[in-house]
C-alpha positions as CSV (number, residue, x, y, z in Angstrom):
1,X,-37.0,42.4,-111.0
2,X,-38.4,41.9,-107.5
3,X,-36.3,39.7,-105.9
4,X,-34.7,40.1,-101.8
5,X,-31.2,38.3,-102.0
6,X,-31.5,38.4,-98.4
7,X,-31.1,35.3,-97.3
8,X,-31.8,33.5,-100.1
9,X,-28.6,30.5,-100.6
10,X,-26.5,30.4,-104.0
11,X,-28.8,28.0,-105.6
12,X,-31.3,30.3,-105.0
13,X,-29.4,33.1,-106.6
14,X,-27.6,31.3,-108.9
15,X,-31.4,30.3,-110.7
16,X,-32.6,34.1,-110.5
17,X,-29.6,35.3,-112.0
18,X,-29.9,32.2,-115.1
19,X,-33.7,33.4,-115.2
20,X,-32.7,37.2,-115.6
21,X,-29.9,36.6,-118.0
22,X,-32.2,34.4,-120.4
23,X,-34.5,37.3,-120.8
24,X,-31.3,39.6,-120.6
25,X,-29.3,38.0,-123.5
26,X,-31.6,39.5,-126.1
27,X,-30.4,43.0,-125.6
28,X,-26.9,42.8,-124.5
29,X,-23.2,42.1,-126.5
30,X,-19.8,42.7,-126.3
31,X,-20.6,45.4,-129.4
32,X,-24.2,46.6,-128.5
33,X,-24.4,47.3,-124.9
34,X,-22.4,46.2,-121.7
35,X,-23.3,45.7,-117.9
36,X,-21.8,45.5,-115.1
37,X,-22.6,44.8,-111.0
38,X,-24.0,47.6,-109.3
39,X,-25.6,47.0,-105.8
40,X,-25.9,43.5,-104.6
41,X,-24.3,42.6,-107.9
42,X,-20.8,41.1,-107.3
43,X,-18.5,38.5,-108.6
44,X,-21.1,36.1,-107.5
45,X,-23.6,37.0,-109.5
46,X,-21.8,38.1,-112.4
47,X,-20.4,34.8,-112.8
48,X,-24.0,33.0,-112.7
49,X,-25.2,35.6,-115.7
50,X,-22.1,34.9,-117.4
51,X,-22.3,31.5,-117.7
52,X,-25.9,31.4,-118.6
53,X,-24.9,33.7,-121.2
54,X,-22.6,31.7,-122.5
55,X,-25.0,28.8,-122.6
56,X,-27.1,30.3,-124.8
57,X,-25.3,32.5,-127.2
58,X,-21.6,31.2,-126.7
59,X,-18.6,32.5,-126.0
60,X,-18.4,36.4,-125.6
61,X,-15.9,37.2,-123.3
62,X,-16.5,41.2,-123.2
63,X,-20.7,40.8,-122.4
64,X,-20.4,41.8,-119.1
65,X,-17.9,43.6,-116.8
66,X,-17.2,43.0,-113.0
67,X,-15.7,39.3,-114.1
68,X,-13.9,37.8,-111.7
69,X,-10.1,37.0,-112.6
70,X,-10.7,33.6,-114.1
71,X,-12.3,34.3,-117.2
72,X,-11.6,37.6,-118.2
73,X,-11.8,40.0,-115.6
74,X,-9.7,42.6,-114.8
75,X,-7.7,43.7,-111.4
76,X,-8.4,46.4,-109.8
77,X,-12.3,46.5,-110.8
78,X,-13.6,45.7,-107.5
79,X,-11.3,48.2,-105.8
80,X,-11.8,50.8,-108.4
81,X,-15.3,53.0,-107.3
82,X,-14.2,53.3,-104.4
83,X,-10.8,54.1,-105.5
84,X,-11.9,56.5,-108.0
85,X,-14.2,58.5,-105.3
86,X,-11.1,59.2,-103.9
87,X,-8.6,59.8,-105.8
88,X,-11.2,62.3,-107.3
89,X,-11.7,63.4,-103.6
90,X,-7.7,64.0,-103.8
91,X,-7.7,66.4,-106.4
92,X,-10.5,68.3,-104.6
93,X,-8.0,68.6,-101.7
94,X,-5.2,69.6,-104.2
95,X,-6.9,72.2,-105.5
96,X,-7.6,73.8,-102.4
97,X,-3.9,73.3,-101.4
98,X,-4.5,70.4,-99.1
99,X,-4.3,67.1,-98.5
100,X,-6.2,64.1,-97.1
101,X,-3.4,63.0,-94.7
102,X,-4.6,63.3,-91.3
103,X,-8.4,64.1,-92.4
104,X,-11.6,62.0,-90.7
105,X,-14.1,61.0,-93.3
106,X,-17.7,59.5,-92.8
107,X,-18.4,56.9,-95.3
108,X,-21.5,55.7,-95.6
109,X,-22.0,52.5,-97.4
110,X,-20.4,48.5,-96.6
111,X,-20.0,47.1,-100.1
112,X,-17.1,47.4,-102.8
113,X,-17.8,51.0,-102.7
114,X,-17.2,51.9,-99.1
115,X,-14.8,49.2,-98.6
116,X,-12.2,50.0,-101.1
117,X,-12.6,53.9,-100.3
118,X,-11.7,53.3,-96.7
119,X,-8.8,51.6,-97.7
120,X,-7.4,53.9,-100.2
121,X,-8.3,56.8,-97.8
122,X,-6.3,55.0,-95.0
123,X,-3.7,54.4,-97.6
124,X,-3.1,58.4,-98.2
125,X,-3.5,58.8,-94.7
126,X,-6.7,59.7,-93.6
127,X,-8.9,57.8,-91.4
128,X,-12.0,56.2,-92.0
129,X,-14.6,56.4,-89.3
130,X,-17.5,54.7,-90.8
131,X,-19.5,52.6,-92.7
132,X,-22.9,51.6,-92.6
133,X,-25.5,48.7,-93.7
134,X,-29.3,48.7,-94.3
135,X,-30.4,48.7,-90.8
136,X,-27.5,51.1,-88.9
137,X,-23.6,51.8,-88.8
138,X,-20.6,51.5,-87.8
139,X,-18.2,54.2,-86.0
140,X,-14.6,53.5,-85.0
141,X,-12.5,56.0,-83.8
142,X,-9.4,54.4,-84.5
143,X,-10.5,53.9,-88.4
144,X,-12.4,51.0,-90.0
145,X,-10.2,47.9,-90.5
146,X,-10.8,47.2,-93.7
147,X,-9.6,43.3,-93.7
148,X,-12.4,42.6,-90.8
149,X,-15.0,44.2,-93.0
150,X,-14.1,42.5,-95.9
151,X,-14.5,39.4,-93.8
152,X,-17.6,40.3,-92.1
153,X,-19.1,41.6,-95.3
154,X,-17.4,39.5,-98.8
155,X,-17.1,35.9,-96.9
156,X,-19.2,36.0,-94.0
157,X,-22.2,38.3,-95.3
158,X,-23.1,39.2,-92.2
159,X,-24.3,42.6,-90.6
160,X,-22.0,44.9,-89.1
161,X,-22.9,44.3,-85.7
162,X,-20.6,41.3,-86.0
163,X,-17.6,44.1,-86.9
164,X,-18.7,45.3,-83.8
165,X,-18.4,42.6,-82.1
166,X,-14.8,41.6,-83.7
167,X,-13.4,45.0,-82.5
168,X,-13.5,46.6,-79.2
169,X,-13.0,50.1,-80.9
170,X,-15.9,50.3,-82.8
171,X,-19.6,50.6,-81.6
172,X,-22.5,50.1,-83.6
173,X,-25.9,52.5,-84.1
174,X,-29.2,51.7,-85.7
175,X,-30.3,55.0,-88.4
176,X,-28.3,56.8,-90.4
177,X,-24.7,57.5,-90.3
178,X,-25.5,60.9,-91.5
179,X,-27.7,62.0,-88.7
180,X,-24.8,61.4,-85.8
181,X,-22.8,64.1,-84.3
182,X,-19.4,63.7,-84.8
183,X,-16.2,66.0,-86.0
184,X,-15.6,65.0,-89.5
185,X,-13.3,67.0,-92.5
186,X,-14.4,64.8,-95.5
187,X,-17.2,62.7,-96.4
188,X,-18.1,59.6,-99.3
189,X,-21.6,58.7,-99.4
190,X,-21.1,55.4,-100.4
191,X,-24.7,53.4,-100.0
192,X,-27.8,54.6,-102.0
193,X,-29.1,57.6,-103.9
194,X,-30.8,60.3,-102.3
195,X,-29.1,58.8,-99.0
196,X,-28.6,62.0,-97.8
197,X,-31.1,64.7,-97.5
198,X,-31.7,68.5,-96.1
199,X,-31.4,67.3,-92.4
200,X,-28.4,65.3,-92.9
201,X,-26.8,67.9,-94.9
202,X,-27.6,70.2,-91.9
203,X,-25.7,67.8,-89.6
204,X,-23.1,67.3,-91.9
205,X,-22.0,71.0,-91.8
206,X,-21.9,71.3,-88.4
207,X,-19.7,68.4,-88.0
208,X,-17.4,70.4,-89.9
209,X,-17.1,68.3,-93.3
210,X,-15.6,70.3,-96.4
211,X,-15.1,68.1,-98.9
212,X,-17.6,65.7,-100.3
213,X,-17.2,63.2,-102.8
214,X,-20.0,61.0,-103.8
215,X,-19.4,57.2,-104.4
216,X,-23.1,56.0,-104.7
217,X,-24.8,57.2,-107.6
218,X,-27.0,60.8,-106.6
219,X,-26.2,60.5,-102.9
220,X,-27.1,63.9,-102.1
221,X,-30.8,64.8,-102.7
222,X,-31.0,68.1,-104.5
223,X,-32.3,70.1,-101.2
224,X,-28.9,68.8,-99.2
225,X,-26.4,69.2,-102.1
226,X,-28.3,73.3,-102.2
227,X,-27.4,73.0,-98.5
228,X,-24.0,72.2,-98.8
229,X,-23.0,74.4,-101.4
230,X,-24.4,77.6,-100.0
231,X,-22.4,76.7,-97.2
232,X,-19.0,76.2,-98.7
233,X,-18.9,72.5,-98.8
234,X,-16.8,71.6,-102.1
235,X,-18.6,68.6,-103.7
236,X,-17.5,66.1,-105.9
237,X,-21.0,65.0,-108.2
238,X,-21.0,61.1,-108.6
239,X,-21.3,60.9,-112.6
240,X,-17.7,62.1,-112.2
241,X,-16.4,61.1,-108.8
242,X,-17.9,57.6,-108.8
243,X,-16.8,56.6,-112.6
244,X,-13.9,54.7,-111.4
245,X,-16.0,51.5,-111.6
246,X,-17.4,52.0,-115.3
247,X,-13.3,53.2,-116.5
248,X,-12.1,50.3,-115.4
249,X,-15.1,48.4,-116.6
250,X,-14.0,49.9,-119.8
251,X,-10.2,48.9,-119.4
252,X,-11.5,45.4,-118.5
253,X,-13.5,45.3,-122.1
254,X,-10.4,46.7,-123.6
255,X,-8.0,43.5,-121.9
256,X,-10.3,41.1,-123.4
257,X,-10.6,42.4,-126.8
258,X,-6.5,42.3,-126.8
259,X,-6.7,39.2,-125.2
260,X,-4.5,40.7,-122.5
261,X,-4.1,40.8,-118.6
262,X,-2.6,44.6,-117.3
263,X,-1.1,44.2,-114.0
264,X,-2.8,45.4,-110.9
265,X,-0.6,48.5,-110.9
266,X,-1.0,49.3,-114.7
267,X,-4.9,49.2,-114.3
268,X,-4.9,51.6,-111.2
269,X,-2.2,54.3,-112.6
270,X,-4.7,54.5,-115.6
271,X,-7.2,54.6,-113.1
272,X,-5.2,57.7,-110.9
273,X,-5.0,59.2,-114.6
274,X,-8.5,59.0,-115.8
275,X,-9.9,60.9,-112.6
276,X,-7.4,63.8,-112.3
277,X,-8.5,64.0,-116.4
278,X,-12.3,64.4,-114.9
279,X,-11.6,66.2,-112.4
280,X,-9.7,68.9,-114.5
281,X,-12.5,68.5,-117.4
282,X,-15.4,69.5,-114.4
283,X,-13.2,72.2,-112.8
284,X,-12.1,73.8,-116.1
285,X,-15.7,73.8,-117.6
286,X,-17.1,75.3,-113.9
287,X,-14.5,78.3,-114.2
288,X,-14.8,78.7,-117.9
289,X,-19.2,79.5,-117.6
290,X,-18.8,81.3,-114.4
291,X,-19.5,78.2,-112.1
292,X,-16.3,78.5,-110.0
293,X,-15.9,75.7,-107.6
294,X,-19.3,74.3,-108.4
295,X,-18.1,70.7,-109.7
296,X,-22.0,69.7,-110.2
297,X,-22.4,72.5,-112.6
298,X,-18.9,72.0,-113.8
299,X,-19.3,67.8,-114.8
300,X,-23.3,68.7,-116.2
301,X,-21.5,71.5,-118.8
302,X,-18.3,69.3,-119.4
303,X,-20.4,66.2,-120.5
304,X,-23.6,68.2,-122.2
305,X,-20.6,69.9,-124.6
306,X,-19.2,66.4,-125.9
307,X,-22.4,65.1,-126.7
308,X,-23.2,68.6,-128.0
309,X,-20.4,69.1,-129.9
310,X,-20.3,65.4,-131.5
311,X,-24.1,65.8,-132.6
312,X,-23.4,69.4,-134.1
313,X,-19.8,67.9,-136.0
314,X,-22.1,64.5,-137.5
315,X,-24.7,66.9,-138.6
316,X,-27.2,65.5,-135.6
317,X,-29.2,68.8,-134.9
């Protein structure tokens, strides 16, 4: 679909999304195959497909994931990438007999992602120094406040230069977050795929970052994540450090086939749970083929063996 929501009003999205969904409707169900918001996709919009959805094929409460609260969605999904990045981030630090307390991390990024990863960072006691839009970034040396970003970002949908204006701390940089020189320990790339290249890699090195987990789907290019790993950077590979969103999109599908509603803290220990599971899954498979540390390799082998190993059990191959 071409279409810019920039700047376009909610009647103008509201009629794209009712468009999209009554082409849409022919190849989705609650049984056959289930999105969910990705970028630019929110509550908003999810709410206009859904209702169009229902208009034409009825009532199907488990079509689409990312609902908001008032018809079926579940708490904790729009907190729960950015959640998951880190938590999975957490282990990393476990394993290595560390912790995020007192760590800097770059985040790239300014929606659901990179919101709710600076706040569960902050939460474990790290500090958030970043975020960034489209056209430049935010650093704040104190850490991002995460209720002013929300505002500037969920209800006022403005750019972050407004952040910067709201806070005295924080200056704002057209580029790349990932091209500025600044003493970092961990890093979330948060925004785009292949956000981060060779160059940036480069940079990210000498500003001292270890630990890398991606939140955006293939942040890292495959020349930077080469870069990073020759150089001892332990990274976390988004299909399993960003599938926080898609496990709870699946404990959202699994609330409205029971017709129930999990608390917020029942839906984010399962959460915690499901990415120390793929975490250890990606760890254990790097060790067991000779891949120590290498996550990437470890997450590619862990997944290619269950489909693998179903397909050679249903007589597939």
């Amino acid at each position: 679909a071409d279409f810019d929501p920039k700047g376009k009003s909610d009647n103008e999205i509201m009629r794209f999304c009712q468009s999209f969904m009554t082409e849409l409707q022919k190849y989705i169900g609650p049984d056959k195959d289930v999105p969910a918001g990705d970028i630019g996709v929110g509550g908003r919009e999810i709410g206009f497909l859904f209702g169009q959805y229902k208009k034409l094929r009825g009532f199907e409460n488990g079509v689409l994931t990312g609902k908001p609260l008032l018809y079926g969605g579940s708490l904790a999904r729009t907190e729960a990438t950015g959640y998951g990045a880190v938590y999975f981030l957490n282990e990393m630090l476990k394993a290595k007999n560390d912790t995020i307390e007192g760590k800097r991390a770059i985040i790239s990024g300014a929606g659901n992602v990179a919101i709710y990863a600076a706040e569960k960072l902050q939460e474990l006691g790290g500090t958030a120094i970043s975020v960034s839009d489209s056209t430049g970034y935010i650093i704040d040396e104190t850490g991002i406040d995460v209720a002013l970003l929300r505002d500037v970002k969920e209800v006022r949908r403005e750019r972050l230069t407004a952040y910067a204006e709201a806070k005295s701390t924080a200056s704002y940089f057209e580029g790349s977050v990932w091209d500025h020189e600044i003493a970092a320990d961990l890093a979330i790339p948060a925004a785009t795929q292949n956000e981060v290249k060779k160059p940036q890699a480069d940079q990210l090195v000498k500003n001292g970052v270890k630990f890398i987990s991606e939140g955006a789907n293939m942040p890292l290019d495959a020349p930077a994540t080469e870069t990073l790993l020759a150089n001892g950077v332990y990274v976390g590979p988004a299909k399993a450090a960003n599938a926080g969103g898609v496990a709870v999109s699946a404990l959202e599908m699994a609330q409205n086939s029971q017709r129930q509603s999990w608390t917020f803290e029942e839906v984010d220990g399962m959460l915690q749970d499901i990415m120390k599971n793929i975490f250890s899954e990606s760890k254990e498979a790097a060790s067991t083929y000779g891949k120590e540390d290498n996550l990437i390799a470890g997450a590619n082998i862990a997944g290619f063996k269950k489909v693998a190993d179903a397909m050679i059990s249903q007589g597939l191959v």
